[in-house]
C-alpha positions in Angstrom: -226.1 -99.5 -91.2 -227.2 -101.5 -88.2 -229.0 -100.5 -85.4 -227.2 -98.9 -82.5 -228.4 -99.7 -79.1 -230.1 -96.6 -77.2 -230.4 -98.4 -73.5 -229.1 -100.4 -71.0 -231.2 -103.2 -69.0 -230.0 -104.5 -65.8 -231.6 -107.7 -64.8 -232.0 -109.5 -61.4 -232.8 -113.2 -61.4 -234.0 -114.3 -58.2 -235.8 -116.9 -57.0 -239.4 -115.9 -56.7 -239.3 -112.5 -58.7 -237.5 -111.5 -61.8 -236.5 -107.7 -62.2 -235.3 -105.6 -65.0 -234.6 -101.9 -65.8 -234.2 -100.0 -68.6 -231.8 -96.8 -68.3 -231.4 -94.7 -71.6 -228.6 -93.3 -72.6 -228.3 -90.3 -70.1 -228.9 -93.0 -67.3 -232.9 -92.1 -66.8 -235.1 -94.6 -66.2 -237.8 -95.3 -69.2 -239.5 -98.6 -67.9 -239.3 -101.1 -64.7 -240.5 -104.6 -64.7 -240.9 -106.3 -61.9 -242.6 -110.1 -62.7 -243.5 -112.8 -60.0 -241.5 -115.8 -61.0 -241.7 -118.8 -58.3 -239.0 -121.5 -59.3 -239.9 -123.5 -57.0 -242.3 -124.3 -59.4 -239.9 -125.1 -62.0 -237.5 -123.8 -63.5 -239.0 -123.7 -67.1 -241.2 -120.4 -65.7 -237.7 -118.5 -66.3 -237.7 -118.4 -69.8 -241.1 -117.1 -70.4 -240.7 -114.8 -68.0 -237.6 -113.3 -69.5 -239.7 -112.7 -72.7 -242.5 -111.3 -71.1 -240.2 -108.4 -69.6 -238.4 -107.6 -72.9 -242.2 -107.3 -74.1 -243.0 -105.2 -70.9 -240.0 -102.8 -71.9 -241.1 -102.3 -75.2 -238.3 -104.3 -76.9 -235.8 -101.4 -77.7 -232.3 -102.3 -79.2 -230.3 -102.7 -75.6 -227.3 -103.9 -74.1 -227.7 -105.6 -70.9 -226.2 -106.2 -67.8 -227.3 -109.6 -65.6 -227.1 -110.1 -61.8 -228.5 -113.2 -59.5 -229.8 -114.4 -56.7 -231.4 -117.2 -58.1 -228.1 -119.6 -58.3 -228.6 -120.1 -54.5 -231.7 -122.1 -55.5 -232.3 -126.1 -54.7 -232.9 -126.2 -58.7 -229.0 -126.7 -59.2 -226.3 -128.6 -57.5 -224.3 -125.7 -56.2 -223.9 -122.2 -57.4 -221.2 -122.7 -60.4 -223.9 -124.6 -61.8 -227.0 -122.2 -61.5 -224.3 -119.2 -62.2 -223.4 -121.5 -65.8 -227.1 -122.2 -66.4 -228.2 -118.5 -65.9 -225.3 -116.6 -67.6 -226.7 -119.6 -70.8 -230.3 -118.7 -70.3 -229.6 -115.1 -70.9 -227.3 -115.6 -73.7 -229.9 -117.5 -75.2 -233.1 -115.0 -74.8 -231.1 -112.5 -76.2 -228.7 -113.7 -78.7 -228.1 -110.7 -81.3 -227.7 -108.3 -78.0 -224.7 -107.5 -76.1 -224.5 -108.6 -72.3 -222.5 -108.3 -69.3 -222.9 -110.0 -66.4 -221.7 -108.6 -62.7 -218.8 -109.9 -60.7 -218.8 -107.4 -57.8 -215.6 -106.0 -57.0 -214.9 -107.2 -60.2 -217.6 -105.1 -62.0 -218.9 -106.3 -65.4 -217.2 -108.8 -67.6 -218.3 -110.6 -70.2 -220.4 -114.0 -70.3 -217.3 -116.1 -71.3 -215.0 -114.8 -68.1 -218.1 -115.4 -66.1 -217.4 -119.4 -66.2 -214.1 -118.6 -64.9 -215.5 -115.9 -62.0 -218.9 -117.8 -61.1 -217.8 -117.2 -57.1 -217.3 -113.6 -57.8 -220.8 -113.8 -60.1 -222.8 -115.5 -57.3 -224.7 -113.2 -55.3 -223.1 -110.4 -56.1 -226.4 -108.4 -56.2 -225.8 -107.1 -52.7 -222.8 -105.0 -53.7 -224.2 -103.0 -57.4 -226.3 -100.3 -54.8 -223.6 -99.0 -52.9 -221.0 -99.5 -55.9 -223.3 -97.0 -57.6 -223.5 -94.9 -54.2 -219.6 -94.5 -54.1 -220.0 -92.5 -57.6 -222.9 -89.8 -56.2 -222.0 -90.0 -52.1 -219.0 -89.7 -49.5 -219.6 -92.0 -47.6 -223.0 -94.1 -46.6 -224.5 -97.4 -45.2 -226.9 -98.6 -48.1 -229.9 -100.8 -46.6 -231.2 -102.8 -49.3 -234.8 -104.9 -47.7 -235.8 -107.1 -49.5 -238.6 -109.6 -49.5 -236.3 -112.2 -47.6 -233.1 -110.5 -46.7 -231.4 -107.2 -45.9 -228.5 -106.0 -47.1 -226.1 -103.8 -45.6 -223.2 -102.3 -47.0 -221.3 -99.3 -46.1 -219.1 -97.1 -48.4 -216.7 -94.3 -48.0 -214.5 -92.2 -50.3 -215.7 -94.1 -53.7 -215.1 -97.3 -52.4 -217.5 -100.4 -50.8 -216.3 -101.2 -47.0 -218.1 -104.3 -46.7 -215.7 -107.1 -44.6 -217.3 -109.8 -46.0 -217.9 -111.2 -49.9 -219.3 -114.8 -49.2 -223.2 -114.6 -47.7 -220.9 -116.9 -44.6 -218.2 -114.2 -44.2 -221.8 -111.3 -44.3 -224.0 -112.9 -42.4 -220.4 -113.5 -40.3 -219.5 -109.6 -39.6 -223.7 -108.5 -40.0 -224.0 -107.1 -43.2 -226.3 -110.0 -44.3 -229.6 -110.5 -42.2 -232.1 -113.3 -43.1 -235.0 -110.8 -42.1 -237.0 -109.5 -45.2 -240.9 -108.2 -45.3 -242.4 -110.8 -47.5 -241.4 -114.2 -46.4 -239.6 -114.9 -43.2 -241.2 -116.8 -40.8 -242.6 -114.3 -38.2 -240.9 -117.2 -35.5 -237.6 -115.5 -36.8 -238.5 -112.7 -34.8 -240.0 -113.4 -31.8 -240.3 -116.1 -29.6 -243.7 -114.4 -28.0 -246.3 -111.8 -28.5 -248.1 -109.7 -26.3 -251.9 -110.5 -26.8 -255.2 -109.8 -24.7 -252.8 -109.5 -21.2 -250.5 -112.4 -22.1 -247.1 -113.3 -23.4 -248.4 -116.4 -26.0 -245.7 -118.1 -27.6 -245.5 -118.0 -31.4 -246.1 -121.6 -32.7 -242.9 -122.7 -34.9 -244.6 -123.5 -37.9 -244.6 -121.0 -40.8 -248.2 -120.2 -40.7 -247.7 -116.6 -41.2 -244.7 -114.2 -42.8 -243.6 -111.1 -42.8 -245.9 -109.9 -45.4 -248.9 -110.8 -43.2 -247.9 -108.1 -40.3 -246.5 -105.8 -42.8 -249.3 -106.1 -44.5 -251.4 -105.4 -41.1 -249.8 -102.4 -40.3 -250.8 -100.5 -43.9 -246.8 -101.1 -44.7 -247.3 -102.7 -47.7 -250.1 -102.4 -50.2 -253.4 -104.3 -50.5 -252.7 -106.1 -53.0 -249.0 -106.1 -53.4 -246.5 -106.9 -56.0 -244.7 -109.3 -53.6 -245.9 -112.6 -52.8 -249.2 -112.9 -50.9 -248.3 -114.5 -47.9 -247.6 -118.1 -46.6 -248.3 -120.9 -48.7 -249.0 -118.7 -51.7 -252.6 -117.8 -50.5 -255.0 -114.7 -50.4 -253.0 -111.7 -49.7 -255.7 -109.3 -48.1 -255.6 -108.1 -44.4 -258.4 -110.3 -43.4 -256.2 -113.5 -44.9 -253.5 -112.0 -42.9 -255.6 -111.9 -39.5 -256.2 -114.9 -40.0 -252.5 -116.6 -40.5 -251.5 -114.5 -38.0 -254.2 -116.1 -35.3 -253.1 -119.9 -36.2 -249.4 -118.3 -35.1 -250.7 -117.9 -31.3 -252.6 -121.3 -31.3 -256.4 -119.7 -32.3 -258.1 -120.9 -35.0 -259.7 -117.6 -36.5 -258.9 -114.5 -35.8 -261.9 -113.7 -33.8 -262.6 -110.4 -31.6 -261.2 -106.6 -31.9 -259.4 -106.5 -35.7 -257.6 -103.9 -33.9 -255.4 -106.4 -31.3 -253.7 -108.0 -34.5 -253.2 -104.8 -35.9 -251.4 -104.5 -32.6 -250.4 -107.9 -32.5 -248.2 -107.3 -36.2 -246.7 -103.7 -34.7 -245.5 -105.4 -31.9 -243.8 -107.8 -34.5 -242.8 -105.5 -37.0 -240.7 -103.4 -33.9 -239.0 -106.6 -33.4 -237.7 -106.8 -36.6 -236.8 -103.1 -36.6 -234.7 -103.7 -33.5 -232.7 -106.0 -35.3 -232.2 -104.2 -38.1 -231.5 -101.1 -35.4 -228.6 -103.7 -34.1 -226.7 -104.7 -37.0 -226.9 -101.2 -38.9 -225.4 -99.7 -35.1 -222.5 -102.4 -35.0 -221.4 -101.7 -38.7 -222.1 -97.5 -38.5 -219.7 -98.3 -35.3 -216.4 -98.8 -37.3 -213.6 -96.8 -37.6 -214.0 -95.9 -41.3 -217.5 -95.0 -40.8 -218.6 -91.2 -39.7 -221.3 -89.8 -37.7 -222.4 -88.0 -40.5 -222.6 -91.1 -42.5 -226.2 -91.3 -44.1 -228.6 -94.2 -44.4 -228.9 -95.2 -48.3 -232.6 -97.2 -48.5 -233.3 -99.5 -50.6 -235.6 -102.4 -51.7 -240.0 -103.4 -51.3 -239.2 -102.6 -47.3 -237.8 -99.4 -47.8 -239.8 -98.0 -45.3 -237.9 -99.8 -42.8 -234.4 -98.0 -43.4 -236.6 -94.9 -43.3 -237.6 -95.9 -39.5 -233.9 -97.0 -38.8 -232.4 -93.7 -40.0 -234.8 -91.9 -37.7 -234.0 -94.1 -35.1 -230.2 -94.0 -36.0 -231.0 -90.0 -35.6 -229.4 -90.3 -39.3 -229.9 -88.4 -42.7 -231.8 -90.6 -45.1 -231.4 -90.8 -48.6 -233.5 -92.4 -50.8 -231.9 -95.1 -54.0 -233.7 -93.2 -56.8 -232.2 -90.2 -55.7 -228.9 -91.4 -57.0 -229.9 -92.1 -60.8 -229.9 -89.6 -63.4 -233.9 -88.6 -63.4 -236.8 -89.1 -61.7 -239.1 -92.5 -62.0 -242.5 -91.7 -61.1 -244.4 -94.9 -62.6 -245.1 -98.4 -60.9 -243.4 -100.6 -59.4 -241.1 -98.1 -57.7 -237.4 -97.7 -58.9 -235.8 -98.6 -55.3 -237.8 -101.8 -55.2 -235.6 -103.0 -58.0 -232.4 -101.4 -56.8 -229.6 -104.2 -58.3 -231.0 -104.3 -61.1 -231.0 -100.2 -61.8 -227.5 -99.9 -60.1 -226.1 -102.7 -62.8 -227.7 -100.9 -65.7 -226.4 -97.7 -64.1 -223.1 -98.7 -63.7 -222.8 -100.2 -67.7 -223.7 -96.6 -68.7 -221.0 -95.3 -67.0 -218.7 -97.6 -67.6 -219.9 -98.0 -71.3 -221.8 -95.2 -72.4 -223.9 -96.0 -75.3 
């Protein structure tokens, strides 16, 4: 008799972090893996990787169900070829194991109609959260922050409302913001700073990121599972201080540790305000209620938790919306495509 499969792993591949979650077959979580995988560094750190998390999950008899980011990479061409490659890879690492792979509106599909849908397979990350939502909420705007972008995508009466499907056509109508708390360039939001009575321009070099002021703040922890700051170095508070200070033309960050605590609020509102704007344009349409709740998501949830008080909206939080409660490390929410693709194969193809 062979072996039946008793879980579902959904995958994200992106391009500096490889994520995977294991849902059994009631749709609880049993294990999330979340493993830094720069490709920048090459692309051969994929593989390994892949193995590592299957190791990580405890290697149960699964079927599994892939999305991406990581096509959007400068290691391919153009995203049919990194949406060919990947779809390959996976096929490869786990050859005796069913997978599906996600096409968005599309939902899952096998790894053979994936060559014919790699448009609809590219990036489609962005839309598993709030196809999940539509199954557990009326209506909602899921906010998905990530280490480099945020997604927004609102949902009403089991179906996603998002106007765009291309990352043009998103970042287009504002449901795609180039704004995440790991590794934007803290010149993305602000051309100047308050510091010690002065407005000092920020130098345009990427000296220091998001993760720097986030991690100044206490928003993220000390040491964190996202990267460590620019250029790959030290990712500690005092490292932080530091980047931040070559940002406003100083050398060290000398004087009251309390100003760049100051210094990273100041920054970290800036982004907020942003995130304030697009989420207030899109909760503006017709189809969209006052009632409507903000879904957070993602490593910077805490920032959809300060836009729905600042919306003067309901939160809800991702996890809430799977079958149990995840308690372990790294969070459930900070791997949200991946657990929304797994959760939507067990509904879709309960074990």
């Amino acid at each position: 008799m062979p072996v039946l499969p008793d879980a579902w792993i959904g995958w994200d591949l992106g391009a500096t972090r490889l994520k995977a979650v294991r849902l059994d077959r009631s749709g609880c979580v049993r294990a999330v893996v979340l493993i830094a995988c720069p490709l920048g560094q090459g692309f051969d750190r994929l593989a390994p990787a892949i193995q590592e998390a299957l190791e990580r999950l405890g290697r149960p008899k699964a079927r599994h169900a892939l999305t991406m980011t990581v096509e959007l990479a400068r290691l391919f061409e153009d995203r049919a070829q990194g949406v060919e490659t990947l779809v390959s890879l996976m096929r490869d690492a786990l050859p005796d194991e069913t997978l599906l792979v996600y096409a968005g509106a599309a939902g899952l599909i096998g790894p053979d109609a994936a060559s014919g849908m790699r448009a609809q397979v590219a990036s489609a990350r962005w839309m598993a959260p709030a196809a999940l939502a539509t199954s557990h909420l009326p209506r909602g705007l899921v906010v998905d922050v990530g280490s480099a972008t945020v997604d927004l995508v609102p949902f009403a009466d089991h179906e996603v409302l998002a106007w765009g499907a291309t990352d043009h056509e998103r970042l287009l109508h504002g449901e795609l913001l180039y704004s995440g708390v790991s590794s934007t360039p803290l010149m993305a939001l602000a051309r100047q700073v308050p510091f010690d009575g002065a407005w000092v321009p920020l130098i345009a070099e990427p000296f220091a990121t998001t993760a720097d002021i986030h991690r100044l703040t206490g928003d993220l922890p000390e040491p964190s599972e996202i990267p460590p700051g620019a250029e790959g170095r030290e990712g500690k508070a005092t490292a932080s201080a530091r980047r931040l200070a070559r940002m406003l033309g100083l050398a060290e960050a000398s004087g009251d540790p309390g100003a760049w605590t100051r210094t990273a609020e100041y920054l970290s509102e800036c982004q907020l305000r942003r995130l304030v704007d697009a989420a207030a344009c899109l909760l503006s349409r017709a189809d969209c209620a006052d009632t409507t709740p903000i879904v957070g998501a993602g490593v910077g949830c805490f920032l959809a938790v300060r836009l729905a008080e600042r919306l003067k909206r309901p939160y809800v939080g991702f996890d809430t919306l799977l079958a149990c409660e995840w308690s372990g490390s790294p969070p459930v929410s900070d791997c949200a495509p991946a657990a929304a693709v797994a959760a939507l194969a067990v509904e879709s193809y309960p074990l």
